[in-house]
Short mmCIF file of the C-alpha atoms (twelve columns), coordinates in Angstrom:
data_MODEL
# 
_entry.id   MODEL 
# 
loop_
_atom_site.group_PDB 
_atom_site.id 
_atom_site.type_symbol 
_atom_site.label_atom_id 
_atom_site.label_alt_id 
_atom_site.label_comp_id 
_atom_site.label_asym_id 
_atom_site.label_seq_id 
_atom_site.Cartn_x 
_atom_site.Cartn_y 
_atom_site.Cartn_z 
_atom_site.pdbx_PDB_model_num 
ATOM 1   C CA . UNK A 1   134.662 95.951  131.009 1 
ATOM 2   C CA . UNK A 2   131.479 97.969  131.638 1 
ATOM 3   C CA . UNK A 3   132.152 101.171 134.221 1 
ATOM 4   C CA . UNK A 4   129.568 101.055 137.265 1 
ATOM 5   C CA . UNK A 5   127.315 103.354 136.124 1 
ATOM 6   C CA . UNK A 6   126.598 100.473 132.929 1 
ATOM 7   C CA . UNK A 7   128.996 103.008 130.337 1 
ATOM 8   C CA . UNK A 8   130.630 100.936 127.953 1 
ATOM 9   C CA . UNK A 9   133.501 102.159 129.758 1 
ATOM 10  C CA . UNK A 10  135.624 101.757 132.635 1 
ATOM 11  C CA . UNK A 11  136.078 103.748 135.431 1 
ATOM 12  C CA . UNK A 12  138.717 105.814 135.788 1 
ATOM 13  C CA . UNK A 13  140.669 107.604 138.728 1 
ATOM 14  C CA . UNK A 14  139.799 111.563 138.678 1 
ATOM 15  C CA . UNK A 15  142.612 113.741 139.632 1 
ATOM 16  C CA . UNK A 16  140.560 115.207 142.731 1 
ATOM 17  C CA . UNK A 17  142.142 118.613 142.072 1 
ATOM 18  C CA . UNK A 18  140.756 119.305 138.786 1 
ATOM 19  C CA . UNK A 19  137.283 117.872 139.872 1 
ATOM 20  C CA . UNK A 20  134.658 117.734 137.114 1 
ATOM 21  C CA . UNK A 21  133.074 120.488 134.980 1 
ATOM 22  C CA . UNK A 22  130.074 121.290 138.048 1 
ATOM 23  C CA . UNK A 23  132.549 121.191 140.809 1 
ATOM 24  C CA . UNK A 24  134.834 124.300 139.451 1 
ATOM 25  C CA . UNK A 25  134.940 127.359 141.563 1 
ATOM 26  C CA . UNK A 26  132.890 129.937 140.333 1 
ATOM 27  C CA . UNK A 27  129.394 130.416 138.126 1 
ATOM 28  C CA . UNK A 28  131.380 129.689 135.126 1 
ATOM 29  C CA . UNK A 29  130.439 131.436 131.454 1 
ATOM 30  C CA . UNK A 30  126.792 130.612 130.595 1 
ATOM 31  C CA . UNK A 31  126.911 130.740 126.937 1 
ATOM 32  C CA . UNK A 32  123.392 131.062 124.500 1 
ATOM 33  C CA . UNK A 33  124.148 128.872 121.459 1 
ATOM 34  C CA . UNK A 34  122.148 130.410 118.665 1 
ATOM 35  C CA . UNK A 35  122.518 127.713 116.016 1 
ATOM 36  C CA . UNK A 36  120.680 129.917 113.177 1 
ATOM 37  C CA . UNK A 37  122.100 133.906 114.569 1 
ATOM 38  C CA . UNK A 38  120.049 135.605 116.982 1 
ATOM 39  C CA . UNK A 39  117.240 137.726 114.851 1 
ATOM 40  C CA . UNK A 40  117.690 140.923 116.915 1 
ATOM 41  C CA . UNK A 41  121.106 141.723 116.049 1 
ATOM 42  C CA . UNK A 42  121.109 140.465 112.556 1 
ATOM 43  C CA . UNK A 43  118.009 142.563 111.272 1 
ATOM 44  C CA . UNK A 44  120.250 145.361 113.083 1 
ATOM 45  C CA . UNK A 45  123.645 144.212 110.591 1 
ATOM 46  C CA . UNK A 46  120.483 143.853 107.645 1 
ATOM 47  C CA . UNK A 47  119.483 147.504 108.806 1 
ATOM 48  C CA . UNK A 48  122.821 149.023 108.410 1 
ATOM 49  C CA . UNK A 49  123.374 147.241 104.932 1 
ATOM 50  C CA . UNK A 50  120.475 148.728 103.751 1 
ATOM 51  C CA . UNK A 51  121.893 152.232 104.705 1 
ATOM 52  C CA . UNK A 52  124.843 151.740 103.300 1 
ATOM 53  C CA . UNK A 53  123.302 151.003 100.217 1 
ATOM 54  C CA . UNK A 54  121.633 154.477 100.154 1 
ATOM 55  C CA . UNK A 55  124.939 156.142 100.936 1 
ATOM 56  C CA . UNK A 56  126.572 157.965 98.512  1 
ATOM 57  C CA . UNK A 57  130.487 157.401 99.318  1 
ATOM 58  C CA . UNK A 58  132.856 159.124 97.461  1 
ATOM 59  C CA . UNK A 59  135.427 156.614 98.706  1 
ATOM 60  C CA . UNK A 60  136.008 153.512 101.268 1 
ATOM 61  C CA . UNK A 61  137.570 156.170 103.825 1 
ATOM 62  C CA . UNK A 62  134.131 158.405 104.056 1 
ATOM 63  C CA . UNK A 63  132.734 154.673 104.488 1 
ATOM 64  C CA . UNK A 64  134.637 153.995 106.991 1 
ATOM 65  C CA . UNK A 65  134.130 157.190 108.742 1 
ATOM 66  C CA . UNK A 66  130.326 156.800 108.810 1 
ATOM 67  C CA . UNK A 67  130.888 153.320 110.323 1 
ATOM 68  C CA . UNK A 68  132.917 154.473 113.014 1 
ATOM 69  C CA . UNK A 69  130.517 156.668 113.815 1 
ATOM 70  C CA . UNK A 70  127.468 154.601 114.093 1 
ATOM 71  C CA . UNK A 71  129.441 152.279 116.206 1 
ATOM 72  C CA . UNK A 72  130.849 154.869 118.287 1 
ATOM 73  C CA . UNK A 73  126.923 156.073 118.674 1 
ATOM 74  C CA . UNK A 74  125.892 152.567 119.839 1 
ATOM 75  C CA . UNK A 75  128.840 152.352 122.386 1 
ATOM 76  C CA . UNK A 76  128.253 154.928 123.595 1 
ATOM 77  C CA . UNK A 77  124.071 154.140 124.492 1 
ATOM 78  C CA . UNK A 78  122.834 156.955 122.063 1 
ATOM 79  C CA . UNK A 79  119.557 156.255 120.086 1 
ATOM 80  C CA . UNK A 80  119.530 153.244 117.709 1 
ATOM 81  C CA . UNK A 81  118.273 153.750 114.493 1 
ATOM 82  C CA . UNK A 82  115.353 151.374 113.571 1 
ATOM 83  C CA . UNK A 83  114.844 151.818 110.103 1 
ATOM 84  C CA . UNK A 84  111.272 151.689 108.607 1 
ATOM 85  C CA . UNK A 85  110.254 149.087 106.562 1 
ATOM 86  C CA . UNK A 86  110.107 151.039 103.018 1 
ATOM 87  C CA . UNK A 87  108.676 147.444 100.930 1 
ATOM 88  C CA . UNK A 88  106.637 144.842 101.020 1 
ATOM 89  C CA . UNK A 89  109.576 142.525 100.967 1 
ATOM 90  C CA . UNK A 90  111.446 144.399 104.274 1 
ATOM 91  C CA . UNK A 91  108.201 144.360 106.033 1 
ATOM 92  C CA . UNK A 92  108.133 140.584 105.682 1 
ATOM 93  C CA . UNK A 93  111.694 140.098 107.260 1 
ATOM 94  C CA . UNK A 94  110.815 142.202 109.923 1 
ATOM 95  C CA . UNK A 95  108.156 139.582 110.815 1 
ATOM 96  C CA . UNK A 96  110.175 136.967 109.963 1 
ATOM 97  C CA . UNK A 97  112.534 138.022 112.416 1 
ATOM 98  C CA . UNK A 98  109.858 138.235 114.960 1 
ATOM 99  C CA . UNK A 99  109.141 134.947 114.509 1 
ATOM 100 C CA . UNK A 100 112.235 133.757 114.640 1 
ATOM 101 C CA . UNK A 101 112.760 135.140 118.087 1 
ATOM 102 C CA . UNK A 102 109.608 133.329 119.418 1 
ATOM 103 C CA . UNK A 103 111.303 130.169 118.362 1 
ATOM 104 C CA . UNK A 104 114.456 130.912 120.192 1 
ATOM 105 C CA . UNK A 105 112.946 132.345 122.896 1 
ATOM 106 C CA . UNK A 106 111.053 128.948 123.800 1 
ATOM 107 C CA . UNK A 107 108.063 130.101 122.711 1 
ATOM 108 C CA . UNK A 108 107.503 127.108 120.539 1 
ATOM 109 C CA . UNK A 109 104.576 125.683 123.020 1 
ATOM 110 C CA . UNK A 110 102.866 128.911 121.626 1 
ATOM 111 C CA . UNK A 111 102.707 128.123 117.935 1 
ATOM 112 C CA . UNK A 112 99.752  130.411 116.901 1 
ATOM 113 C CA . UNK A 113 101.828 133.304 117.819 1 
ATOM 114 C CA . UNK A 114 104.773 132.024 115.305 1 
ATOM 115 C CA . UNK A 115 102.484 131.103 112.504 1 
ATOM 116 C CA . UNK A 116 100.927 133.896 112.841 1 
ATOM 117 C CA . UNK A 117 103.588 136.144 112.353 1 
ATOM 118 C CA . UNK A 118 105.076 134.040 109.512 1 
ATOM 119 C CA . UNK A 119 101.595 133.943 107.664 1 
ATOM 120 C CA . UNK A 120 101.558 137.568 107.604 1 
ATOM 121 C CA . UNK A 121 105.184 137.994 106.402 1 
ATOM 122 C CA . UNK A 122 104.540 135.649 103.859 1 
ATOM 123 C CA . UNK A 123 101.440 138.213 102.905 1 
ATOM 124 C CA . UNK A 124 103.528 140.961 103.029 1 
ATOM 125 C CA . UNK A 125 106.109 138.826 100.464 1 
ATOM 126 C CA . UNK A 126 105.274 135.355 99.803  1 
ATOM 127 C CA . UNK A 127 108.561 134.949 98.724  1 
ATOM 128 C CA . UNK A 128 110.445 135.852 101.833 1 
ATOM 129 C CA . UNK A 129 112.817 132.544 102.800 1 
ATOM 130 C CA . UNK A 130 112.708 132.859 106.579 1 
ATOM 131 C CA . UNK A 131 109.217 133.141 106.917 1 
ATOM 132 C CA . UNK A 132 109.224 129.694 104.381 1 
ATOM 133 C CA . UNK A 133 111.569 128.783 106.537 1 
ATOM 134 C CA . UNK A 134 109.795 129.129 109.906 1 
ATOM 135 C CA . UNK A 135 106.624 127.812 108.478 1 
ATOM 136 C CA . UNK A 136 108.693 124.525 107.767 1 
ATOM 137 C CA . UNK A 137 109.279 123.946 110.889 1 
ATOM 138 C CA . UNK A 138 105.531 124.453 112.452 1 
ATOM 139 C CA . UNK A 139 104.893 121.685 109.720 1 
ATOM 140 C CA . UNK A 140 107.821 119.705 111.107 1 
ATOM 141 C CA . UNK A 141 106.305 119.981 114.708 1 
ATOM 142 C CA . UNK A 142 103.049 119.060 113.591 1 
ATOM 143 C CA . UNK A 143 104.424 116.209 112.177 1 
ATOM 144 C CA . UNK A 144 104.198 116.777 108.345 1 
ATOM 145 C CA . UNK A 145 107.829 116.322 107.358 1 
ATOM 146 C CA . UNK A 146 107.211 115.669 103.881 1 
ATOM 147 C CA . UNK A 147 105.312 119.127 104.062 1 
ATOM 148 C CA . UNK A 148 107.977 120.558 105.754 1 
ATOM 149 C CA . UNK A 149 110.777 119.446 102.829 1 
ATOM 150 C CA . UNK A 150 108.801 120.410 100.325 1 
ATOM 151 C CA . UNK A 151 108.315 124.239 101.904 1 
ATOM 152 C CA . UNK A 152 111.857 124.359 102.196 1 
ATOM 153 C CA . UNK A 153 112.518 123.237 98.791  1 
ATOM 154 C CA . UNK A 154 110.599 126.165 97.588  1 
ATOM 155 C CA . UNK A 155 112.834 128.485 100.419 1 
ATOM 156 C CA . UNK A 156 116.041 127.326 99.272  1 
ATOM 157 C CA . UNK A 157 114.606 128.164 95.489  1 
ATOM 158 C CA . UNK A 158 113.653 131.576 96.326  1 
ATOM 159 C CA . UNK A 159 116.843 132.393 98.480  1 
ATOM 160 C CA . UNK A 160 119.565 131.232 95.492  1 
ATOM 161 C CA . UNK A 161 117.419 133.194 93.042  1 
ATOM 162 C CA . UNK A 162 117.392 136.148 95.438  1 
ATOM 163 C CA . UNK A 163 120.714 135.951 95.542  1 
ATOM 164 C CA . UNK A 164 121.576 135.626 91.939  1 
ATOM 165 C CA . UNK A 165 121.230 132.713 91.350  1 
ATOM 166 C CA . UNK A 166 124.360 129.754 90.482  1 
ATOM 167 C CA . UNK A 167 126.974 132.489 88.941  1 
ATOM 168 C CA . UNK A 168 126.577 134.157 93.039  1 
ATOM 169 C CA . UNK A 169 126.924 130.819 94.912  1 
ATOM 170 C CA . UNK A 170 129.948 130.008 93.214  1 
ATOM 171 C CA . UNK A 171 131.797 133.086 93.423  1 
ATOM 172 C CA . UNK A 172 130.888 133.581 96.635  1 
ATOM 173 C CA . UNK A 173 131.628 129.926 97.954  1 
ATOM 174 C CA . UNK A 174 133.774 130.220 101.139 1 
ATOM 175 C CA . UNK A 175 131.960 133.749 101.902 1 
ATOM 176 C CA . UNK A 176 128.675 133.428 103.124 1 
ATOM 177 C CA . UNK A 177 127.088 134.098 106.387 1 
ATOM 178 C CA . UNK A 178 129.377 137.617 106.326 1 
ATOM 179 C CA . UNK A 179 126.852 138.966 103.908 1 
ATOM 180 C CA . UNK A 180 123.749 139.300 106.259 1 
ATOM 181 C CA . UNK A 181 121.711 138.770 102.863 1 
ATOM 182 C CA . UNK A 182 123.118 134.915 102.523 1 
ATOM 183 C CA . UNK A 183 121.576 133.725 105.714 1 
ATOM 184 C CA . UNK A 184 118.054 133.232 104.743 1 
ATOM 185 C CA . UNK A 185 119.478 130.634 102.079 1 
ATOM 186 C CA . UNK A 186 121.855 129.293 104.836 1 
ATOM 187 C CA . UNK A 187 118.996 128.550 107.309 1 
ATOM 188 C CA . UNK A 188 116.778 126.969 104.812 1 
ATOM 189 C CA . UNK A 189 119.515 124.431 103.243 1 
ATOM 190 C CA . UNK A 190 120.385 123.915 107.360 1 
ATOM 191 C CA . UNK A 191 116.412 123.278 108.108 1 
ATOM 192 C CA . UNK A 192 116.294 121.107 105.681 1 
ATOM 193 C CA . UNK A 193 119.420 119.151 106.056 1 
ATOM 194 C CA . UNK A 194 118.171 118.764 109.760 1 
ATOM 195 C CA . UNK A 195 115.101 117.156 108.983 1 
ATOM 196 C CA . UNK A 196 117.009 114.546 106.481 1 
ATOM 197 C CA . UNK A 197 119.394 114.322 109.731 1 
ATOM 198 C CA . UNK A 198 116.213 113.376 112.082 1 
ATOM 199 C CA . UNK A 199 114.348 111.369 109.530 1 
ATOM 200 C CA . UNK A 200 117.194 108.885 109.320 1 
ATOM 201 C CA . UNK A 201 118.014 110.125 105.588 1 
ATOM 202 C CA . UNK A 202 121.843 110.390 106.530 1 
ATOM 203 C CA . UNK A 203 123.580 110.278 102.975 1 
ATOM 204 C CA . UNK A 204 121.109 113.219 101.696 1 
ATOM 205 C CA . UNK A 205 122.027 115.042 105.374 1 
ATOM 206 C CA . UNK A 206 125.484 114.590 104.519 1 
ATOM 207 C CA . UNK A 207 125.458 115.973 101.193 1 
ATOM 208 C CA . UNK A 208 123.552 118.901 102.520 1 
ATOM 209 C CA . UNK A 209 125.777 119.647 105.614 1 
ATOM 210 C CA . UNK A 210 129.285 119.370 103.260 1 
ATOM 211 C CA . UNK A 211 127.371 121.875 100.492 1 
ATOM 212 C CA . UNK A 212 126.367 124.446 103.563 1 
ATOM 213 C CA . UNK A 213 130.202 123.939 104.664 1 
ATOM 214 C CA . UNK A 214 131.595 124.566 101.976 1 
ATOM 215 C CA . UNK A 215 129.697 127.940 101.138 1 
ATOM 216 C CA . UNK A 216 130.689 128.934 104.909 1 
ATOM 217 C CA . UNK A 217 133.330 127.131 106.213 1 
ATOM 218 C CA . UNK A 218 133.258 129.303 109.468 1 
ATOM 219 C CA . UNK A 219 130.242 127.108 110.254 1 
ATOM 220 C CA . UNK A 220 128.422 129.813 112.419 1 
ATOM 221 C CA . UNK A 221 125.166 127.750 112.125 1 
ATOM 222 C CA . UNK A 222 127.360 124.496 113.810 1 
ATOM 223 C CA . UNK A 223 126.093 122.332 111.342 1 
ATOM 224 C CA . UNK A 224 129.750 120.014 111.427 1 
ATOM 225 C CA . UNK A 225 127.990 118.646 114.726 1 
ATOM 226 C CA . UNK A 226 125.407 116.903 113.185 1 
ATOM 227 C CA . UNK A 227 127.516 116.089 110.263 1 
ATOM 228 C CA . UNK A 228 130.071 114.457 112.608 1 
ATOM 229 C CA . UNK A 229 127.045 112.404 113.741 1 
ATOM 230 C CA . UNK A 230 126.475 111.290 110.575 1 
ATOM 231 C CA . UNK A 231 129.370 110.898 109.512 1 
ATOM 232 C CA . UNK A 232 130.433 108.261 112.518 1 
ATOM 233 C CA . UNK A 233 126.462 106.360 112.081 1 
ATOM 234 C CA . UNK A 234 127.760 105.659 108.668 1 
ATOM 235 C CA . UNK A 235 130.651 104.198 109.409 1 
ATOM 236 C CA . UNK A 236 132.670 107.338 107.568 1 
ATOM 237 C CA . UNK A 237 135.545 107.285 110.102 1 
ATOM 238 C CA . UNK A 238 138.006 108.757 107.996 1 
ATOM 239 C CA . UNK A 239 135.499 111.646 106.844 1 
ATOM 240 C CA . UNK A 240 135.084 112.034 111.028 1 
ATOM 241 C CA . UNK A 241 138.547 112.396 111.156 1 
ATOM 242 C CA . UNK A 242 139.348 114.739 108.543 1 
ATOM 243 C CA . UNK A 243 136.253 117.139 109.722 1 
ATOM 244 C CA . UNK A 244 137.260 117.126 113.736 1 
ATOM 245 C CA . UNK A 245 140.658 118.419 112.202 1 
ATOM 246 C CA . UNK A 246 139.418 121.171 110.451 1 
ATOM 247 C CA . UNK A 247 138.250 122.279 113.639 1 
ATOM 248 C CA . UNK A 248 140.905 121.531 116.468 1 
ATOM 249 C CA . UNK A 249 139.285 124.607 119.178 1 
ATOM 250 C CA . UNK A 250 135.936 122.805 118.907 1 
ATOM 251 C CA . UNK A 251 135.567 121.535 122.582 1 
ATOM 252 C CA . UNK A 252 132.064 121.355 122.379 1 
ATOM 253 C CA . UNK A 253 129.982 118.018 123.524 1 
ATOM 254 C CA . UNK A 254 129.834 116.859 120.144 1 
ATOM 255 C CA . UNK A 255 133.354 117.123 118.943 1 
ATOM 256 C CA . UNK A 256 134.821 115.906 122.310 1 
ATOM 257 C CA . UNK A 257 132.671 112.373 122.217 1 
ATOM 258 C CA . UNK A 258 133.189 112.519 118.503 1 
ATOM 259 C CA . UNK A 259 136.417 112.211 118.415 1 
ATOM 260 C CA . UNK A 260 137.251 109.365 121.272 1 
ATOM 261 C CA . UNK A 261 133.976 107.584 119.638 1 
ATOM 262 C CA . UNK A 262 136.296 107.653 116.022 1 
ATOM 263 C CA . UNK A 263 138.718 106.224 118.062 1 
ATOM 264 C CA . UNK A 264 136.609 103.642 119.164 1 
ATOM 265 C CA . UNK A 265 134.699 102.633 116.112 1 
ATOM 266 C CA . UNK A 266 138.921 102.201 114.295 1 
ATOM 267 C CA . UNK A 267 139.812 100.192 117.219 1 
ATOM 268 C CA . UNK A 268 142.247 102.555 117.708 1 
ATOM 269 C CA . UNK A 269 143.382 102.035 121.681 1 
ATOM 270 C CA . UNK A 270 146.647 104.371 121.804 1 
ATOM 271 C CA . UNK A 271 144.461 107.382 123.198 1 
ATOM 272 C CA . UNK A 272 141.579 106.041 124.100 1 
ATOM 273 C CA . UNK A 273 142.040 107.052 128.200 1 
ATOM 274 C CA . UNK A 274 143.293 110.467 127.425 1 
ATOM 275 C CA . UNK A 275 139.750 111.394 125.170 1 
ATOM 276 C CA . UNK A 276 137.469 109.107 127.414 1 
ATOM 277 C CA . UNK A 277 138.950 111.471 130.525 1 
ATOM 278 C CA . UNK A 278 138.802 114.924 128.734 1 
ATOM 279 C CA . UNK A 279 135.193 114.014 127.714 1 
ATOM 280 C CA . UNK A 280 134.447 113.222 131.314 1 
ATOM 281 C CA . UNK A 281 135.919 116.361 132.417 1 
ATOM 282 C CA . UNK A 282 134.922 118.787 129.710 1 
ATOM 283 C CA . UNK A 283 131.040 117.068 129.247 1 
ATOM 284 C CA . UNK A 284 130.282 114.398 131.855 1 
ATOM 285 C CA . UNK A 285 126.245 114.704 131.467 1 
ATOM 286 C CA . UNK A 286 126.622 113.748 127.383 1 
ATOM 287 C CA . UNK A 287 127.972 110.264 128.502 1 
ATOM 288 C CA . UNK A 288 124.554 109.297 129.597 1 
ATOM 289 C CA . UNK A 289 122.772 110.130 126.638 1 
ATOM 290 C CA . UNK A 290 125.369 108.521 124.789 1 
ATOM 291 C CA . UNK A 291 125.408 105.338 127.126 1 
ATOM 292 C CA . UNK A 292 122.552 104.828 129.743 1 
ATOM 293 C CA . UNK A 293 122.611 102.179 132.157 1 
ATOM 294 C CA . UNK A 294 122.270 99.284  131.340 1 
ATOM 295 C CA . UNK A 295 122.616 100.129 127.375 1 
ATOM 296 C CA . UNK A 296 122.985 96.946  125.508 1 
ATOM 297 C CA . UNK A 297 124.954 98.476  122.666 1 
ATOM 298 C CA . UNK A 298 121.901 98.682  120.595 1 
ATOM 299 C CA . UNK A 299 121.140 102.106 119.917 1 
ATOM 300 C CA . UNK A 300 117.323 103.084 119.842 1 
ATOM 301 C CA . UNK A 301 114.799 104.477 117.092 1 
ATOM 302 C CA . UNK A 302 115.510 108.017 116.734 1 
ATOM 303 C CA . UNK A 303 113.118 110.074 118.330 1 
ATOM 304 C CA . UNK A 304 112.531 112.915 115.377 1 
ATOM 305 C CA . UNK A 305 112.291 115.626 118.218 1 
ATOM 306 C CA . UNK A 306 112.920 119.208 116.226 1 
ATOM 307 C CA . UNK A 307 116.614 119.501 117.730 1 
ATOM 308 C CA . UNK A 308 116.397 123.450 119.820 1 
ATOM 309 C CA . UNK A 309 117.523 125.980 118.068 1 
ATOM 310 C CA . UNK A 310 119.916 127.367 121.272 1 
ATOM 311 C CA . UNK A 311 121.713 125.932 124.107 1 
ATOM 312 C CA . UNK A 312 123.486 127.154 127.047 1 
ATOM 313 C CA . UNK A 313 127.101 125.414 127.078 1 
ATOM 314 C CA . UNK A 314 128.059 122.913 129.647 1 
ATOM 315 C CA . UNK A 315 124.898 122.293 130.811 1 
ATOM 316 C CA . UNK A 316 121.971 119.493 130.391 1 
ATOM 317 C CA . UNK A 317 120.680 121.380 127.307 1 
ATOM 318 C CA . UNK A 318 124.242 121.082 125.529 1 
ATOM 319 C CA . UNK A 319 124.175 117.113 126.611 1 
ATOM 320 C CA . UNK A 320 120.694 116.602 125.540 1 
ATOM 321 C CA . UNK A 321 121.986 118.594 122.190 1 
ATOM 322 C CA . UNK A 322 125.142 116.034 121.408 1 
# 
């Protein structure tokens, strides 16, 4: 039967001493989910790659010398090192990244600001991905996404030739993300797999979200979220399965009501209290996105709301994420 709040589920007794996830002593850890990296310390990781390349090492322990130092410098709160834009093409990612810290920083109800940064990075280099990238998703908002797709198209393009092209992606598979230089091409295959996602296009959201996984399996953009959704909408149980495995620490919204929802879809009954009570405990506001009163089973049109870019974890952002 139905639980009183309308939940497809029932209710079930609490054990009163562990209480539920906003009645544990203490503030907690308040978390910022960046779902694409935060722009201020990666263009500080794309600075010191660029320095390195201008190094002249006479072997990997003078390397890692100079390393230590830097870091020991930054510990330490001496003077960071902005480096100077020395091309047209490092002058665009330094707007780029500007931009992308507006978007992350809420600023999107300020969308001049953004575009107008990412125009003139795209001046500066009209080949730079992020500022593509950023642009796609103004068009997104404005409700172009055909216009949006096709920017991105041209992003991923630019970022895989960047990067040297098919011989790079395939010796590389299972590396990216480490290389600060492979994110641009990261973020645009993830922007665009996230429109597919929100336009209803699930088999071409799936495709994209198994080919960004399989370049980075470490998944530091979270994209196995939304291809958990996907895979459950379709019916892809045994895909669901196999993915939630790969990643048995993820005790995120997503993953916890992912995995009794697998369950459920199976008809699979053995565990069904034990997941329905952890994602109670762990996540209890995602249970009424999932099932609002008086759902009738019937799940509404998708809403194709730009998903945010960051989240603070357990909290109504994280619910209104999963």
């Amino acid at each position: 039967g139905r639980g009183s709040d309308g939940s497809p589920f029932p209710d079930l007794e609490q054990d009163p001493s562990r209480g539920r996830l906003g009645d544990r002593e203490g503030p907690g850890p308040r978390i910022l989910l960046a779902r694409r990296g935060t722009p201020e310390a990666e263009q500080s990781l794309r600075e010191m790659a660029l320095e390195l390349r201008q190094q002249n090492f006479a072997n990997e322990e003078e390397m890692r010398e100079f390393l230590a130092s830097r870091n020991e410098s930054l510990r330490s709160g001496g003077p960071r090192r902005t480096r100077r834009p020395g091309t047209p093409a490092e002058e665009a990612q330094a707007l780029a990244y500007q931009a992308m810290a507006c978007q992350q920083a809420r600023e999107e109800t300020n969308p001049r600001k953004i575009r107008k940064l990412a125009a003139q990075a795209l001046q500066a280099d009209p080949s730079c991905v992020d500022a593509l990238v950023v642009m796609a998703r103004q068009q997104y908002q404005d409700g172009n996404w055909k216009g949006a797709l096709g920017e991105l198209e041209v992003a991923i393009r630019e970022g895989k030739s960047q990067l040297g092209g098919e011989p790079f992606i395939e010796e590389n598979k299972g590396h990216f993300w480490g290389d600060v230089l492979t994110r641009p091409y990261l973020r645009a295959r993830a922007e665009k797999a996230e429109i597919l996602f929100l336009q209803g296009l699930l088999p071409e959201a799936v495709a994209e979200y198994e080919g960004i996984l399989d370049l980075n399996p470490g998944d530091n953009q979270g994209v196995r979220d939304f291809l958990l959704a996907s895979y459950l909408e379709l019916g892809h149980t045994s895909k669901a399965r196999e993915l939630v495995s790969r990643y048995p620490k993820d005790l995120g919204a997503v993953f916890e009501w992912g995995r009794l929802l697998t369950d459920l879809i199976e008809g699979k009954k053995e565990n069904l209290v034990y997941l329905l009570t952890m994602a109670r405990f762990r996540h209890p506001e995602a249970e009424l996105g999932l099932f609002p009163p008086g759902d009738s089973g019937i799940p509404e049109p998708r809403t194709p709301e730009p998903i945010p870019l960051c989240f603070e974890r357990d909290t109504a952002e994280e619910a209104y994420y999963a």
